[in-house]
N, CA, C and O atoms as a Tinker XYZ file with bonds, in Angstrom:
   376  protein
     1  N     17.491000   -4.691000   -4.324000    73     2
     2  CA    16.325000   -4.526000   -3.492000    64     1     3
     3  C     16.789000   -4.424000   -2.046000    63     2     4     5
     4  O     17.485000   -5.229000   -1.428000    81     3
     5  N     16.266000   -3.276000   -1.632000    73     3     6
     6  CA    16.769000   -3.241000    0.162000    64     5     7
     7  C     15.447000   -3.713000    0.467000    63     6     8     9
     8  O     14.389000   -3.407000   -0.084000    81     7
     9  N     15.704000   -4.690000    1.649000    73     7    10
    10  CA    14.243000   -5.234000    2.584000    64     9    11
    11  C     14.930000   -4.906000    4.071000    63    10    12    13
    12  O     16.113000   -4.818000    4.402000    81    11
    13  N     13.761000   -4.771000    4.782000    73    11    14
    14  CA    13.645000   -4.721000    6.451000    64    13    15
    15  C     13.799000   -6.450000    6.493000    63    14    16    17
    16  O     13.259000   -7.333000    5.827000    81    15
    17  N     14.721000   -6.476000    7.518000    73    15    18
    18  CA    14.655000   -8.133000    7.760000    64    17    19
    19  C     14.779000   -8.362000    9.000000    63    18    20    21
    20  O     15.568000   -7.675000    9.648000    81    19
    21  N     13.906000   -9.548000    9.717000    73    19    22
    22  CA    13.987000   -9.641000   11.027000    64    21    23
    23  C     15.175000   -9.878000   11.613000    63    22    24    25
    24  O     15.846000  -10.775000   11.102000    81    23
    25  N     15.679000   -9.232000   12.687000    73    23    26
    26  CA    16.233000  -10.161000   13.713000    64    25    27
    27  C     16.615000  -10.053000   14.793000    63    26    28    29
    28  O     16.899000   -8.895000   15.101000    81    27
    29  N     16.811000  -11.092000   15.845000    73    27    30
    30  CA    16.803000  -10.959000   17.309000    64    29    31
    31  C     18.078000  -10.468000   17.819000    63    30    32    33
    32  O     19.082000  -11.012000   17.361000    81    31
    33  N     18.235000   -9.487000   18.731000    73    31    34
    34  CA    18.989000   -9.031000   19.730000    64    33    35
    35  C     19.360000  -10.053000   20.273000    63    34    36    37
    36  O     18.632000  -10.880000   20.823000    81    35
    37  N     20.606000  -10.088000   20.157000    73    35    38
    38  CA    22.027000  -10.936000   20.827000    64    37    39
    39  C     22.332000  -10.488000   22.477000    63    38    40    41
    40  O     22.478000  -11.090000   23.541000    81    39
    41  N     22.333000   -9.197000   22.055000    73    39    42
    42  CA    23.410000   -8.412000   23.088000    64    41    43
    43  C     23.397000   -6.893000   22.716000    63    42    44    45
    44  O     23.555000   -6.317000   21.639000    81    43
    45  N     23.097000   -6.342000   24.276000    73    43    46
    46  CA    23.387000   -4.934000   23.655000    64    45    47
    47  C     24.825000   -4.266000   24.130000    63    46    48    49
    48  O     25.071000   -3.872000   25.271000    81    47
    49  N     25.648000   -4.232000   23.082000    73    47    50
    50  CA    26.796000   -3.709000   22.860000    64    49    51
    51  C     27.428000   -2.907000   23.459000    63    50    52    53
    52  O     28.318000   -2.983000   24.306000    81    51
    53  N     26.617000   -1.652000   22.682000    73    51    54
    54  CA    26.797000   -0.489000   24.142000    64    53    55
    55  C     25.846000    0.485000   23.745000    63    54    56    57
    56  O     25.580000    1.143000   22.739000    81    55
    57  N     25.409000    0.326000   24.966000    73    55    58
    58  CA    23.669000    0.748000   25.803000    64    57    59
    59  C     24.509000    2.714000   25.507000    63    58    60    61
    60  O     23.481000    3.230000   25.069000    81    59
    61  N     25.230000    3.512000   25.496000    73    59    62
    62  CA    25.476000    4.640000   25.064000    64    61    63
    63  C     25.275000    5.089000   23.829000    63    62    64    65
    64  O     24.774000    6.178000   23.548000    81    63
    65  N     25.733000    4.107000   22.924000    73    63    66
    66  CA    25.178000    4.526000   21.347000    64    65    67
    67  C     24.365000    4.005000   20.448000    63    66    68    69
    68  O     24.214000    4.151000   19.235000    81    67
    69  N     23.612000    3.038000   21.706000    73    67    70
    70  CA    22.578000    2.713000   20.904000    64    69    71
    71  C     22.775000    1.422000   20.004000    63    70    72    73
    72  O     22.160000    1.000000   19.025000    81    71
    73  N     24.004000    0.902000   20.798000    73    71    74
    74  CA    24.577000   -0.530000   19.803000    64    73    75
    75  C     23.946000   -2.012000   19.999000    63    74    76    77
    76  O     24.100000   -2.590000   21.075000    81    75
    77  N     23.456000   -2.424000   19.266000    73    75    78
    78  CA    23.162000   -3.909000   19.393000    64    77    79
    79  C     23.928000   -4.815000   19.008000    63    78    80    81
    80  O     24.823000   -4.375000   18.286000    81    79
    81  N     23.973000   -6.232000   19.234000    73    79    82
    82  CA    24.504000   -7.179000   18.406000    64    81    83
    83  C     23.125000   -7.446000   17.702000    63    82    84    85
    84  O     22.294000   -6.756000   18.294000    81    83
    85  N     22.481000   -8.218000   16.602000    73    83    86
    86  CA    21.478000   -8.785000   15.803000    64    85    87
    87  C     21.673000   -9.940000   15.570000    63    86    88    89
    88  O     22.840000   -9.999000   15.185000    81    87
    89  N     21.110000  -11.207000   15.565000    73    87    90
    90  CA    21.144000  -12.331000   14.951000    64    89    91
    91  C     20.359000  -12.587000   13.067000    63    90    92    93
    92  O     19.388000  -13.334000   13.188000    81    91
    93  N     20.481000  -12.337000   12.168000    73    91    94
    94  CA    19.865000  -12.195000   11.492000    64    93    95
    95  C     19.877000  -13.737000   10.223000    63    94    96    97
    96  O     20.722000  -13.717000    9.327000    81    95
    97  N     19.185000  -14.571000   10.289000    73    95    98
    98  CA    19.367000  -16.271000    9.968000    64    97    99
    99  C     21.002000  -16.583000    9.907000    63    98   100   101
   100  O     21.935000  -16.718000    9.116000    81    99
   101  N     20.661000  -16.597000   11.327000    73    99   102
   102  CA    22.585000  -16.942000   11.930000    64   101   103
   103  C     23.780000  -16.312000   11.536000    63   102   104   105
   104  O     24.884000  -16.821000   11.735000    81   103
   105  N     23.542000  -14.812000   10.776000    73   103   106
   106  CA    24.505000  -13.927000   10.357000    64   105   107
   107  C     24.567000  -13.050000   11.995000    63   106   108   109
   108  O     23.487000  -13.075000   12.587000    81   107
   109  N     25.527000  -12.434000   12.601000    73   107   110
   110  CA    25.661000  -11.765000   13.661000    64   109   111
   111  C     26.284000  -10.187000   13.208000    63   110   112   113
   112  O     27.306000   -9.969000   12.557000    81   111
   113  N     25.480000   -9.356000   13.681000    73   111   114
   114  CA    26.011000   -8.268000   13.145000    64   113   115
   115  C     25.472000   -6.968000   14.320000    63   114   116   117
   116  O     24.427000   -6.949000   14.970000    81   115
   117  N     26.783000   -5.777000   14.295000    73   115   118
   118  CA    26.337000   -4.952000   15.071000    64   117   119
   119  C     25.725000   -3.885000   14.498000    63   118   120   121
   120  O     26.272000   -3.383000   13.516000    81   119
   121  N     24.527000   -3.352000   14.973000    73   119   122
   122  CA    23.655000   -2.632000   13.940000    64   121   123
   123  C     22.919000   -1.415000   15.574000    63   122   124   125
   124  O     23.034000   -1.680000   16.771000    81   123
   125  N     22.378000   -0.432000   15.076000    73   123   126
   126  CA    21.935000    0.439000   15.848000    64   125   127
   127  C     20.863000    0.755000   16.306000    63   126   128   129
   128  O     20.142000    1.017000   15.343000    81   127
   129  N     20.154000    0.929000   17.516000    73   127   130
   130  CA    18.752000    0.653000   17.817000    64   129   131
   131  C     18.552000    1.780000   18.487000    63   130   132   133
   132  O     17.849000    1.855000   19.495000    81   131
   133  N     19.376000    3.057000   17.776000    73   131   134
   134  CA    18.565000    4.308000   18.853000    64   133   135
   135  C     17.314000    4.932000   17.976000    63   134   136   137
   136  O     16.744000    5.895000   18.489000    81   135
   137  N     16.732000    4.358000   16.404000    73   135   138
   138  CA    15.257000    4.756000   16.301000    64   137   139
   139  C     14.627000    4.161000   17.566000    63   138   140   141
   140  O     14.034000    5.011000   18.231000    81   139
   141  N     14.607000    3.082000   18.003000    73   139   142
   142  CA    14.332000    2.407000   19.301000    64   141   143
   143  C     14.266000    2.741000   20.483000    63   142   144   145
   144  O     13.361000    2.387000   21.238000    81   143
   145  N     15.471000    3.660000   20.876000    73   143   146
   146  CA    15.489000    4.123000   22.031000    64   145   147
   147  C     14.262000    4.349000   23.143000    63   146   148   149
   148  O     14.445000    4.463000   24.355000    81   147
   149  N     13.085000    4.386000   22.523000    73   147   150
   150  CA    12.068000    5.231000   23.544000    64   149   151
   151  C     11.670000    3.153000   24.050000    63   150   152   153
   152  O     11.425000    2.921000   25.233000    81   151
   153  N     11.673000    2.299000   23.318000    73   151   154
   154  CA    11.174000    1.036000   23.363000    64   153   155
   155  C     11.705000    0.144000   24.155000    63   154   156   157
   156  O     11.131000   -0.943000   24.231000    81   155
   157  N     12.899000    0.369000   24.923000    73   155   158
   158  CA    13.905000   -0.109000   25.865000    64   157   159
   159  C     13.999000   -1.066000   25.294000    63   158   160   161
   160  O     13.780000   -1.891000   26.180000    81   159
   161  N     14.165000   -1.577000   24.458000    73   159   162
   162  CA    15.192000   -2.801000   23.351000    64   161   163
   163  C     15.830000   -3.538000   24.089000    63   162   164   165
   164  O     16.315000   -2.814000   24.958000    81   163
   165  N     16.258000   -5.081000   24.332000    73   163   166
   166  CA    16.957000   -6.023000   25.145000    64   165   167
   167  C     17.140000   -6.949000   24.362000    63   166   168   169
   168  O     16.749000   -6.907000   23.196000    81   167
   169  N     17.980000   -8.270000   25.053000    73   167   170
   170  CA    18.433000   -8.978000   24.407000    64   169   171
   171  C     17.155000   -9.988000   24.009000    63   170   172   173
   172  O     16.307000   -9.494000   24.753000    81   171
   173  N     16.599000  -10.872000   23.452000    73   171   174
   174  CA    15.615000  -11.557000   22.741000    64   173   175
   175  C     14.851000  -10.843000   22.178000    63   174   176   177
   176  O     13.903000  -11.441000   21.668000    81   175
   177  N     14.871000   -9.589000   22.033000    73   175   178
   178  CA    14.071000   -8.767000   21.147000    64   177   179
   179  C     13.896000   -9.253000   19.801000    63   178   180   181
   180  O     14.826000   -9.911000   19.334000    81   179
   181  N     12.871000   -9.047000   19.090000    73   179   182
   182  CA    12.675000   -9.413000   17.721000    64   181   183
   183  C     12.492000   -7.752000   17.292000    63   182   184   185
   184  O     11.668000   -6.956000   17.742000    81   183
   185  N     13.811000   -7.469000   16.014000    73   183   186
   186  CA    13.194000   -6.251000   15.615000    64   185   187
   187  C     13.262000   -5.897000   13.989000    63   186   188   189
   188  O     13.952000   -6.787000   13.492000    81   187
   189  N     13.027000   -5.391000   13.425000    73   187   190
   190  CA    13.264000   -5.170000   11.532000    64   189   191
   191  C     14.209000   -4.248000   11.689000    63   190   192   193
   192  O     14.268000   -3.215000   12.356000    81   191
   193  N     15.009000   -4.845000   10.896000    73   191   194
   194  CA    16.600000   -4.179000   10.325000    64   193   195
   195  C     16.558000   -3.638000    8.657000    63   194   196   197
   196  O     16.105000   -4.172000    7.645000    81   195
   197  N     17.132000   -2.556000    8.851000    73   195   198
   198  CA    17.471000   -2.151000    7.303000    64   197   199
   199  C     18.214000   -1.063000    7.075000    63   198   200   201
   200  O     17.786000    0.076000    7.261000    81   199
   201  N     19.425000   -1.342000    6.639000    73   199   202
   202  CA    20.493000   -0.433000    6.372000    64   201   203
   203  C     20.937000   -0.405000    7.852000    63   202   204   205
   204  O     21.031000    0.620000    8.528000    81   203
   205  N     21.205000   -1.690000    8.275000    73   203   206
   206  CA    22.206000   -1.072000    9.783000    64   205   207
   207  C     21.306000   -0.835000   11.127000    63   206   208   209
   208  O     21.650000   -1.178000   12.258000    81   207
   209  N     19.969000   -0.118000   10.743000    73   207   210
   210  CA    19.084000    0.290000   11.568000    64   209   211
   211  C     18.210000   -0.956000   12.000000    63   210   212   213
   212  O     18.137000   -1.904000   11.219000    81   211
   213  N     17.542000   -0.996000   13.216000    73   211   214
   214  CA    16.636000   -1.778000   14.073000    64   213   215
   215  C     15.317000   -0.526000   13.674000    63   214   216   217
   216  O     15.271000    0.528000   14.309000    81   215
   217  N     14.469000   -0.795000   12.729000    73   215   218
   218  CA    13.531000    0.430000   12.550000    64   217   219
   219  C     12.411000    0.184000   13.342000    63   218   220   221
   220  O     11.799000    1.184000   13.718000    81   219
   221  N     11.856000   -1.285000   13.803000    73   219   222
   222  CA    10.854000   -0.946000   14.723000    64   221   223
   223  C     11.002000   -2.711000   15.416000    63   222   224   225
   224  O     11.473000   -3.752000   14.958000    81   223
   225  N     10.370000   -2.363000   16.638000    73   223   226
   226  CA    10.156000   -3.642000   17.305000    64   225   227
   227  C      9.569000   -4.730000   17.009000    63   226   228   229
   228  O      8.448000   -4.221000   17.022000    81   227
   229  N      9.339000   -5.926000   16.720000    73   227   230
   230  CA     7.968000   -6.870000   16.541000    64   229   231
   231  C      8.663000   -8.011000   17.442000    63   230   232   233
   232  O      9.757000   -8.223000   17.965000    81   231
   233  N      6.931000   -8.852000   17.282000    73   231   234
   234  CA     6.598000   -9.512000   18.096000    64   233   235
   235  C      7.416000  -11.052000   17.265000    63   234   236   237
   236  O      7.641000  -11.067000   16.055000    81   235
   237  N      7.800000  -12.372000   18.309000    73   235   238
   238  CA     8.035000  -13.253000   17.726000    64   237   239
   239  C      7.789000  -14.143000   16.453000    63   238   240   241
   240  O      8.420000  -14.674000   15.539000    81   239
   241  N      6.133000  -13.957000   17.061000    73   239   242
   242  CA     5.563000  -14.519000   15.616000    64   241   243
   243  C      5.291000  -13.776000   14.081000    63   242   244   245
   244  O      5.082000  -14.402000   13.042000    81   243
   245  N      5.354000  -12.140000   14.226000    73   243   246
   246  CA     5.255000  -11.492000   12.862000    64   245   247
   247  C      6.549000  -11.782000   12.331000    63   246   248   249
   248  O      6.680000  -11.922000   11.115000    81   247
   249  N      7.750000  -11.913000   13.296000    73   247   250
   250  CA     9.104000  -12.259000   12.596000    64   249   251
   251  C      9.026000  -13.195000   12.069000    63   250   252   253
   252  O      9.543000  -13.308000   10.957000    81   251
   253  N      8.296000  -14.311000   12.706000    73   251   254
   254  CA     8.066000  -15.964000   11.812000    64   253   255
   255  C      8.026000  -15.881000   10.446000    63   254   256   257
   256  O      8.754000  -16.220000    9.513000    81   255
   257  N      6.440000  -15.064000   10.663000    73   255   258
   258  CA     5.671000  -15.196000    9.257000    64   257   259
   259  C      6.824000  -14.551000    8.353000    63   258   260   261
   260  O      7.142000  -15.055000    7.276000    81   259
   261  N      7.525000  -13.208000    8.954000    73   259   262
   262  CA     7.952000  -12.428000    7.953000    64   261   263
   263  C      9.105000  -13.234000    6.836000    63   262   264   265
   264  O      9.336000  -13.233000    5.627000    81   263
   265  N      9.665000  -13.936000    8.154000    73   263   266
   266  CA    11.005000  -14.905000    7.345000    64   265   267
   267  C     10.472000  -15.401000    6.478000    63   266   268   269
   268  O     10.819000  -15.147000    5.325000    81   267
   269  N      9.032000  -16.631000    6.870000    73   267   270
   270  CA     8.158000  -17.317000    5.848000    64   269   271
   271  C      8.712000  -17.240000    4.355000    63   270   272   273
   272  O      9.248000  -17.862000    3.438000    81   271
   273  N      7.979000  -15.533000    4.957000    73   271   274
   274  CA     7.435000  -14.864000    3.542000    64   273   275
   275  C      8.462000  -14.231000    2.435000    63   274   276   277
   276  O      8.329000  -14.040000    1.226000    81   275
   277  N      9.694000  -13.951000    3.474000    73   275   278
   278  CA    10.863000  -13.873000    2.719000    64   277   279
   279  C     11.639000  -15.009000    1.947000    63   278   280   281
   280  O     12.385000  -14.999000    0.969000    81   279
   281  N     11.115000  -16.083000    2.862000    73   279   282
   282  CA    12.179000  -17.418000    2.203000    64   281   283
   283  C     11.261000  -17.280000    0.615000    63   282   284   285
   284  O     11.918000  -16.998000   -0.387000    81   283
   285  N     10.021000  -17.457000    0.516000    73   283   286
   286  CA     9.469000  -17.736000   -0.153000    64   285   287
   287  C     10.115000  -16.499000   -1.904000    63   286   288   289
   288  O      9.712000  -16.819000   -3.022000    81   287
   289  N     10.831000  -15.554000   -1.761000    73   287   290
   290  CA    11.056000  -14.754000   -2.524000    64   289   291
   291  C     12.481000  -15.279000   -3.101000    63   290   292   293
   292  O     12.951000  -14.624000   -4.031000    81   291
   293  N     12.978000  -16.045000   -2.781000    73   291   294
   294  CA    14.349000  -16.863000   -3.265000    64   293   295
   295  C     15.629000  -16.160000   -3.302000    63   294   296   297
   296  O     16.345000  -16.056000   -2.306000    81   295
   297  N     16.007000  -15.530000   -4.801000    73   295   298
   298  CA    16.695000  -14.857000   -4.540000    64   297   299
   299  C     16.699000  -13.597000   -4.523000    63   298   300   301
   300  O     17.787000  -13.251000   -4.984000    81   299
   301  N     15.987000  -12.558000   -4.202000    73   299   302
   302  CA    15.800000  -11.482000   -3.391000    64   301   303
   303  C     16.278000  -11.476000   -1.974000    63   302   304   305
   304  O     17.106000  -10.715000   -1.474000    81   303
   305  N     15.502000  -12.627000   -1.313000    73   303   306
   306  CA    16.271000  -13.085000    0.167000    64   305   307
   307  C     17.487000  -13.268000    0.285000    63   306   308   309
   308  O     18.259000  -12.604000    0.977000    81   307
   309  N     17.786000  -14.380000   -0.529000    73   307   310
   310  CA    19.355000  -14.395000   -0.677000    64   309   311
   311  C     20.319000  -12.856000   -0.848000    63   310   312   313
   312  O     21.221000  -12.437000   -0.123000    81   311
   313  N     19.886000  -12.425000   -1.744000    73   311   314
   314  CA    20.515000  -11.448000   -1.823000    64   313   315
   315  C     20.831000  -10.499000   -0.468000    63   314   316   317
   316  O     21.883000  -10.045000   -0.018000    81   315
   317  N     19.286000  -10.402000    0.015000    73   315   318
   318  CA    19.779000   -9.295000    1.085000    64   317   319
   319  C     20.117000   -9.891000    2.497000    63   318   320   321
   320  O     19.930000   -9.194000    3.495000    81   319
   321  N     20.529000  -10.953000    2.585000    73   319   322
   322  CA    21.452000  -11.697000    3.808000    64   321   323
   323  C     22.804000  -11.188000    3.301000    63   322   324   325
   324  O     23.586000  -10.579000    4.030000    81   323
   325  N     23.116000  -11.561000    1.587000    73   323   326
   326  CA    24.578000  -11.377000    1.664000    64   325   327
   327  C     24.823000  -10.324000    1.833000    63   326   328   329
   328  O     25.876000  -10.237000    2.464000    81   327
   329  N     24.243000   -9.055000    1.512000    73   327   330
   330  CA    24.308000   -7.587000    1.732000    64   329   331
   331  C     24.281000   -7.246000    2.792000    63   330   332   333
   332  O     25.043000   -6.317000    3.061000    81   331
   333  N     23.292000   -7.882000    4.068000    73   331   334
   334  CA    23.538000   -7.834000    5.402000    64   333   335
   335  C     24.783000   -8.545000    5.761000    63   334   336   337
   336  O     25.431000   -8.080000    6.698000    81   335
   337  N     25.072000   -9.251000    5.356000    73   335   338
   338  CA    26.735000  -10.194000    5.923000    64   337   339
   339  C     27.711000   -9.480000    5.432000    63   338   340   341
   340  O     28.825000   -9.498000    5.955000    81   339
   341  N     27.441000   -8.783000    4.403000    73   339   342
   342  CA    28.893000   -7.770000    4.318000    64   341   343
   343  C     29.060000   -6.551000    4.645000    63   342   344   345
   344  O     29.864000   -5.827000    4.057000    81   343
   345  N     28.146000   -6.066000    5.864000    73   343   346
   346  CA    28.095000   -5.032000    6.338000    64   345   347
   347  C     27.912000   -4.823000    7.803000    63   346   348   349
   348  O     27.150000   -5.532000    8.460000    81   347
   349  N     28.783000   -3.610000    8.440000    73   347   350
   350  CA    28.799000   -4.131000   10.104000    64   349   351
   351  C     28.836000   -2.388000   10.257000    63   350   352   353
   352  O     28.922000   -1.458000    9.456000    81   351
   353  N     28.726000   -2.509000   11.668000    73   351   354
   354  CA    28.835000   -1.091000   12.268000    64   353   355
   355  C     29.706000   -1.348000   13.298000    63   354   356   357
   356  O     29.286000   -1.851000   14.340000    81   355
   357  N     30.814000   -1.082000   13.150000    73   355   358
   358  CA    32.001000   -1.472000   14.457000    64   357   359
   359  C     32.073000   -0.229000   15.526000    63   358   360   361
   360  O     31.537000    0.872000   15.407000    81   359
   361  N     32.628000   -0.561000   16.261000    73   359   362
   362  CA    32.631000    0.448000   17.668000    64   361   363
   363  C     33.809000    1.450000   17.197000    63   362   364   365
   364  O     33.889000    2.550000   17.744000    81   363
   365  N     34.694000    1.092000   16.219000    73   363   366
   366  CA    35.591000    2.039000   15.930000    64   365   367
   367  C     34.910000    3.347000   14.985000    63   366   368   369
   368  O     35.062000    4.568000   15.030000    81   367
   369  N     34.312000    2.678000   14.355000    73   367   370
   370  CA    33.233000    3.648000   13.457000    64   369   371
   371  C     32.289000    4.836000   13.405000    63   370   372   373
   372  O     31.846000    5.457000   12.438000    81   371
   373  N     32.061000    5.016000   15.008000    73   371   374
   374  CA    30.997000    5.284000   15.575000    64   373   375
   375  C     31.466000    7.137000   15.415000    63   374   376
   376  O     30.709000    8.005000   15.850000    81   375
């Protein structure tokens, strides 16, 4: 199962390609936020991730609920942290 999963902007990496860092339940990962681009994206941003991508912005509290609602799915959740933790977008890559 691929899910959109919240998470907050760390750091933006590099503001040329559109690179973020993500915090995603304390996994850190560099992932890409030029669907974003028009949204000027920064660091405490809350945004939905999937496949690498930042697909749209949200607000603090829909991220709340969303985690909520993810914890609540067990291992589905689980699953797609570890799938997010074993996957990065490095600057060499690009």
């Amino acid at each position: 199962m691929c899910l959109g999963i919240p998470g907050q902007i760390v750091e933006i990496v590099d503001p040329g390609a559109y690179l973020a860092k993500v915090d995603v339940n304390g996994i850190r990962r560099t992932i890409s936020v030029r669907l974003l681009a028009e949204q000027d994206v920064a660091a405490g941003d809350w945004v939905l991730v999937h496949v690498g991508f930042a697909m749209a912005k949200i607000d603090e509290g829909e991220a709340a609920l969303t985690i909520e609602a993810m914890r609540k799915m067990g291992q589905a959740y689980d699953d797609e942290l570890a799938a997010f933790d074993s996957t990065a977008i490095t600057l060499e890559s690009r």
